[in-house]
C-alpha positions in Angstrom: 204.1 -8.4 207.0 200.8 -7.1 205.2 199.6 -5.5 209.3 203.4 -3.7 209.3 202.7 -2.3 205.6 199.4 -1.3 206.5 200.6 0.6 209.2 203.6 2.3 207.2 201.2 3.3 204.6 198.7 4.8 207.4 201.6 7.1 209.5 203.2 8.0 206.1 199.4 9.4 205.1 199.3 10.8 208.4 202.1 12.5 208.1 202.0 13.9 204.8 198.3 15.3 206.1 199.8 16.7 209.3 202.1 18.7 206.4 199.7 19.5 204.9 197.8 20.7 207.5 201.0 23.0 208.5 201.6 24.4 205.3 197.8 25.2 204.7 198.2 26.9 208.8 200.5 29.0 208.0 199.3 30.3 204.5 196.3 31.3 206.7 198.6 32.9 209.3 200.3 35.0 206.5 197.3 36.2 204.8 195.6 37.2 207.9 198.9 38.5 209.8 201.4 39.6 207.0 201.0 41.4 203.7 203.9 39.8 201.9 206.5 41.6 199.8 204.7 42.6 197.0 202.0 44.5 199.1 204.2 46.1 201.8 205.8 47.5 198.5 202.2 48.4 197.3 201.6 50.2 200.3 204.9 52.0 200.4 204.3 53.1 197.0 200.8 54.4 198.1 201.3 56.3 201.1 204.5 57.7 198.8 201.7 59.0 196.3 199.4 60.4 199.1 202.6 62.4 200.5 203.6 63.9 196.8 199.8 64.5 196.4 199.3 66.6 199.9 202.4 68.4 199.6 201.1 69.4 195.8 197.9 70.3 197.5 199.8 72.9 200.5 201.9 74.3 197.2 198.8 74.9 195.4 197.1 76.5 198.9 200.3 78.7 199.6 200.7 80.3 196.1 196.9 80.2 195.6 196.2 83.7 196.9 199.3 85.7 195.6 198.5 83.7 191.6 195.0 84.9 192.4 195.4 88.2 192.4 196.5 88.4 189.0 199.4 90.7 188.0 203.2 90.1 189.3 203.0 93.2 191.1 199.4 92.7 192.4 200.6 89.1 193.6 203.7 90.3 195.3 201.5 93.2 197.0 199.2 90.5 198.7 202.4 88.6 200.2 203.5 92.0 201.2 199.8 92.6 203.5 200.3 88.7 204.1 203.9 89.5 205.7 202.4 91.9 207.9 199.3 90.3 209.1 202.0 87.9 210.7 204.0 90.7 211.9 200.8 92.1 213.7 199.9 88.6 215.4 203.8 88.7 216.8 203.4 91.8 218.5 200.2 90.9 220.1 201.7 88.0 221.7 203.0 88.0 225.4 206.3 87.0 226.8 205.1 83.8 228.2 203.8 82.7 224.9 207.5 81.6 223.8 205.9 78.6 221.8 203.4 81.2 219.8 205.9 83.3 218.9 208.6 80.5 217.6 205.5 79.2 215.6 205.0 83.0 213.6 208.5 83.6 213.6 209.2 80.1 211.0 206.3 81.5 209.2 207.3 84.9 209.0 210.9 83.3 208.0 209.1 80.9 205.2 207.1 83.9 203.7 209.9 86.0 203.1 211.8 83.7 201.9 209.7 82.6 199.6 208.6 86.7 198.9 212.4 87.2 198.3 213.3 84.5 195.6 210.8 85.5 193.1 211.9 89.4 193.6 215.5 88.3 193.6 215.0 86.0 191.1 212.5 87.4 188.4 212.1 91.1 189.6 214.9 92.4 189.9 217.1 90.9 186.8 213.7 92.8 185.3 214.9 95.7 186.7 218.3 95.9 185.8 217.5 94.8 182.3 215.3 98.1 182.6 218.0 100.1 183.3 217.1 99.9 187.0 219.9 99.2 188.5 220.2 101.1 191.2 216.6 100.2 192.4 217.7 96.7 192.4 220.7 96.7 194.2 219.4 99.3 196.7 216.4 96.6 197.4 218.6 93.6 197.5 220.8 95.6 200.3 217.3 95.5 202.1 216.8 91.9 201.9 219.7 91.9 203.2 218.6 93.6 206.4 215.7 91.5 206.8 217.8 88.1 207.0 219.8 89.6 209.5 216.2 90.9 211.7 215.3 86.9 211.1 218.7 85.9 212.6 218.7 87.8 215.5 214.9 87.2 216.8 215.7 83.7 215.9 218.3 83.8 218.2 216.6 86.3 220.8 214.7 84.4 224.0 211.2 84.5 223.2 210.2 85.6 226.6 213.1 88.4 225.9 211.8 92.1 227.3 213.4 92.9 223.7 211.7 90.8 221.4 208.6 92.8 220.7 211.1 95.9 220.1 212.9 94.0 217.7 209.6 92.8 216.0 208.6 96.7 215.6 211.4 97.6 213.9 211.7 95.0 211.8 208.4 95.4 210.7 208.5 98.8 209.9 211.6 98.3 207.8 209.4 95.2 206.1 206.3 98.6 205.4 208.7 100.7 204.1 210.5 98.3 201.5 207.0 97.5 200.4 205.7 100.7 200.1 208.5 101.9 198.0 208.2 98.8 195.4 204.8 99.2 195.4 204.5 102.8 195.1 207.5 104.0 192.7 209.2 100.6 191.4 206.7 97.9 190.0 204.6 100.7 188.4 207.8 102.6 187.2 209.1 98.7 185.5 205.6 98.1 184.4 205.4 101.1 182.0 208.9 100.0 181.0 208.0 97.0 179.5 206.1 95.1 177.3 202.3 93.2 177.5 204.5 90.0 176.4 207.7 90.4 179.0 204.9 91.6 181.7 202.6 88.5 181.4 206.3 86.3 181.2 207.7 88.1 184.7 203.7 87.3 186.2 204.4 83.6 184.8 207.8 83.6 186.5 206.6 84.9 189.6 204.7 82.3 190.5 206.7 79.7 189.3 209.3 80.9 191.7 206.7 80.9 194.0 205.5 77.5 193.8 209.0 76.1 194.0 209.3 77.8 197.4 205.6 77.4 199.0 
């Protein structure tokens, strides 16, 4: 009797250590192999915060050097010579460079988008508020023109003998509409209004800005 206790009590301790053993085996497994619940959220949350943080950082770099040159009309004069440095590298491409030229066409697209909703949406409420009217609506019409220039070279074959033709025109419809806000309308609002509403539309500006960078 006492030799088949002994040898319960032994196997029971040897199980209980082979548990043991187990549970402590895979403890190490899962530190070494798995990060567990609460740190896959952890990570989650961190490359979530390195995402929001870099696409601050390309807002910030976009708008940077339209806010930098000061004044609403100074600002939206650099996107206009930006516009057109992008216009210049299209026409310089060849017809086998189809990839190059999808590439500057979406940012050609983004920078006029995002030139057009701070005019649309600051600018030119300024303007009719002004009793500018006509100016506004005849430069709206234009932006008009240029969303259907985007939607045909966007649907044009790259390697299309017509592209660069299209891209010509388009740009010098682009020079003209800046040349006439830069030349008769912004300085023609400016001396319309207010030190107060022109600091406010330069504030709006590139707000409207940063939203679309």
């Amino acid at each position: 009797m006492a030799t088949r206790s002994s040898s319960t009590r032994s196997n029971s301790r040897r199980s209980s250590e082979n548990g043991s053993n187990r549970q402590r085996s895979e403890r190490g497994s899962e530190s070494v192999f798995g990060w567990g619940g609460g740190a896959l959220a952890g990570a989650a949350l961190g490359g979530a915060m390195i995402a929001i943080a870099a696409n601050m950082g390309r807002k910030f770099a976009v708008q940077g050097l339209s806010a930098s040159r000061g004044n609403w009309s100074e600002s939206l004069a650099a996107e206009h010579e930006m516009v057109l440095g992008i216009f210049d590298k299209l026409l310089e491409t060849e017809e086998s460079q189809t990839k190059q030229r999808s590439l500057l066409l979406m940012k050609l697209s983004h920078a006029l988008d995002k030139h057009a909703y701070a005019e649309e949406h600051v600018v030119y409420p300024s303007l009719r508020e002004a009793n500018s009217r006509v100016d506004a609506e005849l430069l709206e019409k234009e932006h008009g023109e240029v969303k259907t220039f985007i939607h045909r070279l966007i649907n044009m074959p790259k390697d299309s003998p017509e592209f660069l033709g299209v891209v010509a025109e388009f740009r010098d419809s682009v020079a003209r509409h800046a040349r006439m806000e830069e030349d008769e309308v912004f300085p023609k609002l400016r001396n319309q209004i207010s030190d107060e509403l022109d600091a406010r539309i330069t504030k709006e500006v590139n707000k409207a800005g940063f939203m679309m960078a």
